[in-house]
C-alpha positions in Angstrom: -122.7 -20.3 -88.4 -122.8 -21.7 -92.2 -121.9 -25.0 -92.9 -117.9 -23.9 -94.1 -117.5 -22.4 -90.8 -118.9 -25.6 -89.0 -116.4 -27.6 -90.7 -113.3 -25.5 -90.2 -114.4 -25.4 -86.4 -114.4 -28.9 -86.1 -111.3 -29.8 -87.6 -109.2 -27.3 -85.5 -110.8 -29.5 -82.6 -109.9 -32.7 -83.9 -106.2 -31.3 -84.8 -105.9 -30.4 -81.1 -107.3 -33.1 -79.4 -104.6 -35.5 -81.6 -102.1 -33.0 -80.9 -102.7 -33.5 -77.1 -102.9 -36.9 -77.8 -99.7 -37.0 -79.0 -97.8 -34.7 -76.5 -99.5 -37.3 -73.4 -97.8 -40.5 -74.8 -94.5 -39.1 -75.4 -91.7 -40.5 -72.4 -91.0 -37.3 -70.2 -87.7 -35.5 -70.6 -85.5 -35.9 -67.7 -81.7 -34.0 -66.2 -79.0 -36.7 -66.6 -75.1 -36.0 -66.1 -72.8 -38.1 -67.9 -70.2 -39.3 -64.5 -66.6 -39.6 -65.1 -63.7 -41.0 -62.6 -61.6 -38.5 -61.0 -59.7 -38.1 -58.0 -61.1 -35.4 -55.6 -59.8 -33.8 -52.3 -62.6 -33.2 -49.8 -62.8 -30.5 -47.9 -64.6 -28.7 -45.6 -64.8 -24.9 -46.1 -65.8 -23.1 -42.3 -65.3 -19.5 -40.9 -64.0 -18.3 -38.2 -61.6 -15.8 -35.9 -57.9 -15.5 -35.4 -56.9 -15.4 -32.1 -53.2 -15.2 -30.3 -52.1 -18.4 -28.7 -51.0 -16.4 -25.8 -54.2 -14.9 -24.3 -54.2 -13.4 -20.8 -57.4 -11.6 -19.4 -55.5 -9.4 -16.6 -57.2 -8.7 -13.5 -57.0 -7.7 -10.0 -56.7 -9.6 -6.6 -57.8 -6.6 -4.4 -61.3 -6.2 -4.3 -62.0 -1.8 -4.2 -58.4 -0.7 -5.0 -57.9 2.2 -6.4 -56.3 2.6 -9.8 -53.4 4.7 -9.5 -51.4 4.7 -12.8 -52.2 2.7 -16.2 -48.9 2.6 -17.9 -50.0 1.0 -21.3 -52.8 1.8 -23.9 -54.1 -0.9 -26.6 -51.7 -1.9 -29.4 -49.2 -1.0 -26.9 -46.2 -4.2 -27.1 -45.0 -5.4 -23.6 -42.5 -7.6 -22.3 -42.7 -10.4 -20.0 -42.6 -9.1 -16.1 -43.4 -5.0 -17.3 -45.4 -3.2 -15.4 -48.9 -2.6 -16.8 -50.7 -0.8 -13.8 -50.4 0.1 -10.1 -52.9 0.6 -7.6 -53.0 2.7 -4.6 -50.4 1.1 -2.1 -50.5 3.9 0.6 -52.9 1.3 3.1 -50.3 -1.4 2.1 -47.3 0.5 3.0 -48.4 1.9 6.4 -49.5 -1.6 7.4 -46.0 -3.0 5.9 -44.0 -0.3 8.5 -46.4 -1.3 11.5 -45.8 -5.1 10.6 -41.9 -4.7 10.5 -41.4 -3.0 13.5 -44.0 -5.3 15.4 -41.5 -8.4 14.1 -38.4 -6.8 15.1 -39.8 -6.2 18.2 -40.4 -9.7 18.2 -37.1 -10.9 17.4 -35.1 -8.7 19.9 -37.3 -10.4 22.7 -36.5 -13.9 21.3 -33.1 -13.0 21.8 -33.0 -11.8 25.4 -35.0 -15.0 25.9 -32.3 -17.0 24.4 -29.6 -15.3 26.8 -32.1 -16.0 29.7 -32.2 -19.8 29.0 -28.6 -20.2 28.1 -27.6 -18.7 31.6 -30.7 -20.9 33.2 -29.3 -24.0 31.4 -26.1 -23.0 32.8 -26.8 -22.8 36.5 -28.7 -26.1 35.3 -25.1 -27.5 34.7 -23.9 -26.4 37.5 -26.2 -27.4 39.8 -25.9 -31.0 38.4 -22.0 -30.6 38.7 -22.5 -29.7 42.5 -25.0 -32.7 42.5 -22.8 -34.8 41.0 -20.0 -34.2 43.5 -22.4 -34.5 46.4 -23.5 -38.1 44.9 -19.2 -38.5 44.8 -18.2 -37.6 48.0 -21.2 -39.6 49.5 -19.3 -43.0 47.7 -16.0 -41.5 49.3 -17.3 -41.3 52.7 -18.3 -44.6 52.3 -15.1 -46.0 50.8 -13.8 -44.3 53.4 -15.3 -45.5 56.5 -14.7 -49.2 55.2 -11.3 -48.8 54.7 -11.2 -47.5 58.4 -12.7 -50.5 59.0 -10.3 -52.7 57.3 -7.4 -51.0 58.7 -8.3 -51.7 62.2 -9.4 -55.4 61.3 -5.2 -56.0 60.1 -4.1 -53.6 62.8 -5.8 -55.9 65.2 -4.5 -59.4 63.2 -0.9 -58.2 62.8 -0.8 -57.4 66.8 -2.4 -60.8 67.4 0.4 -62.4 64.6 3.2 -60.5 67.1 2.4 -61.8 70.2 1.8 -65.1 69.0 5.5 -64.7 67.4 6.9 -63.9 70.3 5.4 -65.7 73.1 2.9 -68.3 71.7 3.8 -71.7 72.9 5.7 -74.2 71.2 5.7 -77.6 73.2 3.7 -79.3 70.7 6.2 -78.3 67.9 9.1 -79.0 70.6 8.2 -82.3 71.7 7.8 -83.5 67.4 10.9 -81.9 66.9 12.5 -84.0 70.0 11.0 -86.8 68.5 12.9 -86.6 65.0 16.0 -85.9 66.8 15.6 -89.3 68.6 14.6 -91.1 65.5 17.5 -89.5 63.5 19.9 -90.4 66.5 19.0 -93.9 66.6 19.1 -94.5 62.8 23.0 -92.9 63.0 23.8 -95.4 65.6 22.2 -98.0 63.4 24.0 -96.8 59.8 27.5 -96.7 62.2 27.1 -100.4 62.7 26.7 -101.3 59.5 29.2 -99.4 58.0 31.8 -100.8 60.4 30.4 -104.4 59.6 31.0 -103.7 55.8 34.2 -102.6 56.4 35.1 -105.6 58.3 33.6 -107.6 55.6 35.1 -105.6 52.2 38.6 -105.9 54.0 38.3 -109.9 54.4 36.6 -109.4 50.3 33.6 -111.2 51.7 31.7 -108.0 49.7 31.9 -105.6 46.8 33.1 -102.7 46.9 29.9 -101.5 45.6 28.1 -102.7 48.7 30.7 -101.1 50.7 30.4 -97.6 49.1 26.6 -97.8 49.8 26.8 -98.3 53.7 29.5 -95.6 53.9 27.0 -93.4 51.8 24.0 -94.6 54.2 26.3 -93.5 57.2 26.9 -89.9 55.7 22.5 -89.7 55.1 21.7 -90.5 58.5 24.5 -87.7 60.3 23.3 -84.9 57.9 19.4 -85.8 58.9 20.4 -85.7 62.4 22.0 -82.1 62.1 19.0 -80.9 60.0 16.4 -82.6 62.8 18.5 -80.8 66.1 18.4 -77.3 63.9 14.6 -77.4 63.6 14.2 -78.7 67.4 16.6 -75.3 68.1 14.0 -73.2 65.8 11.2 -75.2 67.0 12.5 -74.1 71.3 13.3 -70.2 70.8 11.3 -67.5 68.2 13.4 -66.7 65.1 14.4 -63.0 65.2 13.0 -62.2 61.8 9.8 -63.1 62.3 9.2 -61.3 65.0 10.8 -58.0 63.2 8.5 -59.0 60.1 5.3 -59.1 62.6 6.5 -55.5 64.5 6.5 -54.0 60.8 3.4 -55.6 59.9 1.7 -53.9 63.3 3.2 -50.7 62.5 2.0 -50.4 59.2 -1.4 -51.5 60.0 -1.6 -48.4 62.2 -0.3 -46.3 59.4 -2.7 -47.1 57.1 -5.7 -46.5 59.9 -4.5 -43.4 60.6 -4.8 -42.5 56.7 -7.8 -43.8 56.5 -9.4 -42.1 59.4 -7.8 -38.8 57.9 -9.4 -39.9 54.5 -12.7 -40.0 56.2 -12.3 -36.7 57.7 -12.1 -35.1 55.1 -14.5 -36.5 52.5 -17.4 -35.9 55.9 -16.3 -32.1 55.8 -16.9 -31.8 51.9 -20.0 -34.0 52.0 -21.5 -31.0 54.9 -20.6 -28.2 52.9 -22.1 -29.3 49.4 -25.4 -30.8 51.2 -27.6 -27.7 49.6 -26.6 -29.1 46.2 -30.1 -30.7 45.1 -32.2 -28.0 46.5 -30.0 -25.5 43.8 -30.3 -27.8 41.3 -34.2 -28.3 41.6 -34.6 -24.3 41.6 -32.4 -24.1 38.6 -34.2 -26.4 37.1 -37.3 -24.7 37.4 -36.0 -21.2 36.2 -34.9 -23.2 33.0 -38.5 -24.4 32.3 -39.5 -21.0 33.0 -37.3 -19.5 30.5 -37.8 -22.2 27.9 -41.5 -21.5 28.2 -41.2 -17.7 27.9 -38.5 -18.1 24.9 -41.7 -20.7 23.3 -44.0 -17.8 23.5 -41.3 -15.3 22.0 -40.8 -17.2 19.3 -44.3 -18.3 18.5 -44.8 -14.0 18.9 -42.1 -14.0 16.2 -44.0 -16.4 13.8 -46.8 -14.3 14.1 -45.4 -10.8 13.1 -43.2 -12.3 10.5 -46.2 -14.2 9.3 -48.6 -10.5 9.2 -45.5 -9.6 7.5 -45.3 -11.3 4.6 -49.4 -11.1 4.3 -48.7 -7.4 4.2 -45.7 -8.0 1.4 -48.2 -10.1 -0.4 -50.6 -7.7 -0.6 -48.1 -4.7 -1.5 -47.0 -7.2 -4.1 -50.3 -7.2 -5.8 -50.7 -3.3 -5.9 -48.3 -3.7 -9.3 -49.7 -5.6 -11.6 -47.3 -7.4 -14.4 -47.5 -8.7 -17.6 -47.1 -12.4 -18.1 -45.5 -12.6 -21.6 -44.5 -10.9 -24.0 -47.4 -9.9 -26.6 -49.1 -6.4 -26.8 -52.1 -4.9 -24.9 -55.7 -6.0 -27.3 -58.3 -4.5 -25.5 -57.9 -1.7 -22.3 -61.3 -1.7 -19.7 -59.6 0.1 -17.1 -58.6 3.9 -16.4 -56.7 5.8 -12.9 -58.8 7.0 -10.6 -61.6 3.7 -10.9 -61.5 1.3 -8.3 -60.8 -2.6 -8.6 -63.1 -5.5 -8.4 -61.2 -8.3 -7.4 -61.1 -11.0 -10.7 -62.9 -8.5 -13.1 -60.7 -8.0 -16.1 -58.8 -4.8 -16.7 -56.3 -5.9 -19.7 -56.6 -8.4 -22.4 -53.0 -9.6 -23.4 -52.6 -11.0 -26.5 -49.3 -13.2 -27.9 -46.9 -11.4 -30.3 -46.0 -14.6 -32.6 -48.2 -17.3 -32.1 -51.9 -17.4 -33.8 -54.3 -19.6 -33.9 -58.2 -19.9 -35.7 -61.3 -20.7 -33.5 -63.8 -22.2 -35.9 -67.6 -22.8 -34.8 -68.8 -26.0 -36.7 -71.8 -27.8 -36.9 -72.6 -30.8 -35.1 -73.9 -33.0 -38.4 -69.9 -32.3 -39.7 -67.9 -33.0 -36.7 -67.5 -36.5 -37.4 -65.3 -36.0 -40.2 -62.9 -34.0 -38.3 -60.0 -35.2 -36.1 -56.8 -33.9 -34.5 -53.7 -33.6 -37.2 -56.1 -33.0 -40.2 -54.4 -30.1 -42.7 -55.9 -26.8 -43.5 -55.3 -24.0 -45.6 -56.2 -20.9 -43.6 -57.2 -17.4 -45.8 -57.9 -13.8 -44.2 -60.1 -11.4 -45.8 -57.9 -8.4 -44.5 -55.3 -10.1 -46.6 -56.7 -11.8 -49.5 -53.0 -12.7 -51.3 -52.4 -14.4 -47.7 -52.5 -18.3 -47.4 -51.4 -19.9 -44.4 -51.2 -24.0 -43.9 -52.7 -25.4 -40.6 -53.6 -28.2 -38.3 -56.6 -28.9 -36.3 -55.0 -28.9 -32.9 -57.7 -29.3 -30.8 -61.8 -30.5 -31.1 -63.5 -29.3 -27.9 -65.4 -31.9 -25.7 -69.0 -30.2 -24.9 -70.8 -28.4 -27.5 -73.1 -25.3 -27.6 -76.7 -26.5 -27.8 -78.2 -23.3 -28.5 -75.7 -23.1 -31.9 -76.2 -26.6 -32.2 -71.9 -26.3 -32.9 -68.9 -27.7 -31.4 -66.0 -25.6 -31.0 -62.8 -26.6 -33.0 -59.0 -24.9 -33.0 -56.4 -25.0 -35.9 -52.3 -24.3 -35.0 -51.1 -21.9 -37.7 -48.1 -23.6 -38.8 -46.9 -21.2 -40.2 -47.2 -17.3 -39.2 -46.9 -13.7 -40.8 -46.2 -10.1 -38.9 -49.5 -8.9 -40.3 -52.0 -11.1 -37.8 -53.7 -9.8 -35.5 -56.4 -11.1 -33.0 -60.0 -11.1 -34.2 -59.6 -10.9 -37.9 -62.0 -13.0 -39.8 -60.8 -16.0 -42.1 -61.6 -18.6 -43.9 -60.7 -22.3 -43.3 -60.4 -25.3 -45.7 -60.3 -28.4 -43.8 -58.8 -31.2 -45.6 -61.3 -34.3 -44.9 -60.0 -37.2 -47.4 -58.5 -37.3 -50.3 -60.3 -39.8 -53.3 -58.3 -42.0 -56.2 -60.5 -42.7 -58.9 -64.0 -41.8 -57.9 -67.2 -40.0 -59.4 -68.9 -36.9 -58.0 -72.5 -36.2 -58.2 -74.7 -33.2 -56.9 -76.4 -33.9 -53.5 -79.6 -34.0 -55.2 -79.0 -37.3 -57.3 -78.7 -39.4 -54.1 -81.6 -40.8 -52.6 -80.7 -42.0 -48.5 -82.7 -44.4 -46.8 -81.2 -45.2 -43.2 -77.9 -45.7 -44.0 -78.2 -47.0 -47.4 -78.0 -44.9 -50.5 -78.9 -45.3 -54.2 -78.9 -43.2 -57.4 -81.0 -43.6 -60.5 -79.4 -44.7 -63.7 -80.8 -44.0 -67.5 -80.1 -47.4 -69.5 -81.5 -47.9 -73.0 -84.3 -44.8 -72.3 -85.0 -46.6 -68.8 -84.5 -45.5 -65.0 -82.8 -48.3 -63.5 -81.3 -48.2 -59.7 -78.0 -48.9 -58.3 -76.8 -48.9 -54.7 -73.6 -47.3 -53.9 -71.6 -46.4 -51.1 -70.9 -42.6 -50.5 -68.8 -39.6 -48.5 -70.3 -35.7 -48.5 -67.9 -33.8 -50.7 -67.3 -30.0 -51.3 -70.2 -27.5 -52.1 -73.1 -29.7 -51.2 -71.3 -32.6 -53.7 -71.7 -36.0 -53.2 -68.4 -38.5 -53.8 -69.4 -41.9 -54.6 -66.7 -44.4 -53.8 -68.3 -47.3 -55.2 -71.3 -48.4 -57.2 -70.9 -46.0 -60.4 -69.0 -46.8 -63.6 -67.3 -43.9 -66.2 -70.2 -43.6 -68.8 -73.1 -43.8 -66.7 -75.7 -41.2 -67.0 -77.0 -40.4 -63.9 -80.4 -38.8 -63.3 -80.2 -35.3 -60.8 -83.9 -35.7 -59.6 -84.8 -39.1 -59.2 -87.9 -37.8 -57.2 -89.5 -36.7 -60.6 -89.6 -40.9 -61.8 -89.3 -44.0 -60.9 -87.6 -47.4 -61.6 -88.8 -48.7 -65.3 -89.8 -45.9 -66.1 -89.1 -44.6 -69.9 -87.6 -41.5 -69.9 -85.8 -38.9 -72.4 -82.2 -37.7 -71.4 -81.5 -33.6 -70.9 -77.7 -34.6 -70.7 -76.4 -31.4 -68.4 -72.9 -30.2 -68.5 -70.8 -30.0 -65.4 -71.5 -26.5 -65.0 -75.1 -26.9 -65.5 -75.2 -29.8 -62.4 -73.8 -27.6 -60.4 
């Protein structure tokens, strides 16, 4: 190498190594995006499947039926209560005829037992008729005997009342009697005396005439009680005729009544003998009617029985025909004639005609920000032009761990005769809507806990700022408070740090995207 060479040599050196020089002390060149307020409707954007409303998985009750007729094929519409199948009912019916005739059977011995214990109850009554007129004539009889008893106790008084009418003896009542006579007597004699003496005296006017009248009245007294006192000494010495008729017709009709009492008793002993059997008839009668109660029991509970096999049998027959239970149309078919049933294995899926709904699998990190009564707009890729609104309707309780999803349903509110069950579609779940709010790409935010910051460019320096966030659509991030219109925000703040000097890229919106 000559000397000219040398030289050139080393200054290309020394040009590059200033040149690196240079390049190592400039500030690095860093994404910034210039934020603006806005107001931003969050969403969140999930697929899923359309499903009817009205979902029935139709399957049998018998267990090893055989499939006799299939009356409908998939797509096929039904209404409620149509037939959709019928299995083999030949078993059914045979045991439906023997069941029938077994409880009709049944019944027509019930009923001869009913006539058996309505005659027994009957000769029951009967019996307790006879009984009872036994238990009557036995009071008769003894009504009876004491009226015979009585009658001869006044038969025997009213003789006794005759004799002693007729020749009882009266000197006690005579000798009274005699007695008042004399004392009436001697008081006349008396009362004539003084009425002479006053009439001596009113004549000479020695007394009034007052005094006069009363001695004359005193006379009259005393000769009226005299005649009264020698009538009862008369009664009082002979037996009035009356009273002895009144005793002769009180003895004869004290016989009459005996003898009618004796007849009386007569006759009420002959009925008494010829009724005595009474309570052994009524103690047999008695015991046919428990017998015939007890046989007309077992009838019945026979009865029970067959109409009880009967409607088993009916029940059975019933579920041989197999109905749909709304209207809808027939989505999926799993069954043909001539298979056999497995009792709860699914031959039909039934689907709703009008009402639809969306079953959406989301992920457990977003369900938070759903709840029940949220709006949707709902979009089918068979139908592209197609936007329906929605509700959420329903966030399910348990979640799939495997997924690592929760299973959530939106109500169509609004339908379309072009759904069917199992198309695919497209929800947008409306979160929150934003006033006055600044968006930023996911990457800008740094999250520690649950505290969140961004980096800021001010004067050519990273500075930081805490602010208070909400996830967004596509991966954006809505900040809600901490960011001003105008600042310029840095969209990987893992490439600095605070202080730092740095020289802006200002992106466009596009280009944060």
């Amino acid at each position: 190498m000559n000397r000219t060479q040398f030289w050139v040599a080393g200054g290309v050196v020394l040009v590059a190594v200033g040149f690196v020089g240079w390049k190592t002390s400039r500030p690095p060149k860093v994404d910034v995006i210039i934020v603006r307020l806005q107001n931003v409707t969050s969403t969140l954007a999930v697929s899923g499947a359309l499903e009817a409303e009205s979902r029935a998985i139709i399957s049998s009750r018998l267990n090893g039926a055989l499939v006799s007729n299939v009356f409908v094929d998939i797509g096929d519409s039904v209404q409620k209560g149509e037939i959709l199948l019928k299995l083999d009912d030949r078993t059914e019916k045979t045991a439906l005829a023997s069941a029938d005739a077994f409880l009709k059977q049944s019944q027509s011995q019930t009923r001869l037992q009913e006539i058996l214990t309505r005659s027994a109850r009957e000769s029951v009554n009967l019996a307790e008729q006879a009984t009872s007129a036994v238990n009557e004539l036995r009071v008769a009889v003894a009504a009876a005997r004491t009226q015979e008893s009585n009658a001869q106790t006044a038969l025997q008084t009213s003789r006794a009342n005759l004799a002693k009418t007729v020749s009882a003896s009266r000197n006690e009542q005579v000798r009274i009697a005699k007695a008042q006579v004399a004392s009436a007597t001697a008081n006349l004699v008396q009362a004539q005396k003084d009425a002479d003496r006053s009439a001596y005296l009113f004549s000479e006017g020695a007394i009034s005439k007052q005094e006069y009248e009363k001695s004359q009245t005193a006379l009259v007294n005393a000769r009226e009680q005299l005649a009264v006192q020698t009538e009862q000494l008369t009664i009082s010495t002979y037996p009035r005729t009356e009273d002895v008729t009144l005793a002769t017709l009180q003895v004869q009709e004290s016989q009459t009544v005996l003898e009618g009492t004796r007849k009386q008793l007569a006759l009420a002993e002959t009925a008494l003998s010829a009724r005595i059997a009474s309570r052994q008839q009524l103690a047999k009668a008695q015991g046919e009617l428990s017998a015939a109660i007890a046989s007309k029991q077992s009838s019945l509970a026979g009865e029970l029985t067959a109409d009880a096999k009967k409607r088993e049998v009916l029940a059975s027959l019933e579920k041989t025909v197999i109905r749909s239970p709304f209207s809808g149309f027939v989505s999926q078919r799993l069954i043909e004639p001539g298979q056999t049933t497995s009792a709860g294995a699914p031959l039909l899926v039934l689907s709703g005609a009008t009402a639809y709904r969306v079953r959406l699998n989301i992920e457990e990190s977003r369900i938070s920000t759903l709840k029940v009564g949220q709006s949707a707009v709902v979009g089918l890729d068979a139908f592209p032009e197609l936007q329906l609104p929605a509700v959420v309707s329903e966030i399910s309780s348990a979640a799939n761990f495997q997924l690592g999803t929760i299973e959530v349903r939106l109500a169509l509110t609004k339908s379309d005769p072009r759904l069917k069950p199992d198309l695919t579609v497209d929800a947008n779940i409306v979160l929150a809507t934003f006033k006055e709010v600044v968006v930023i790409p996911q990457s800008a935010l740094l999250v520690t806990g649950k505290k969140g910051k961004v980096y800021v460019l001010k004067g050519g320096q990273v500075t930081t700022k805490e602010v208070i966030w909400s996830r967004g659509n596509q991966g954006n991030i809505i900040v809600t408070k901490g960011l001003v219109s105008g600042d310029q925000v840095l969209t990987n703040p893992r490439a600095t740090k605070p202080k730092a000097k740095v020289v802006p890229n200002i992106l466009s919106p596009e280009e944060s995207d």
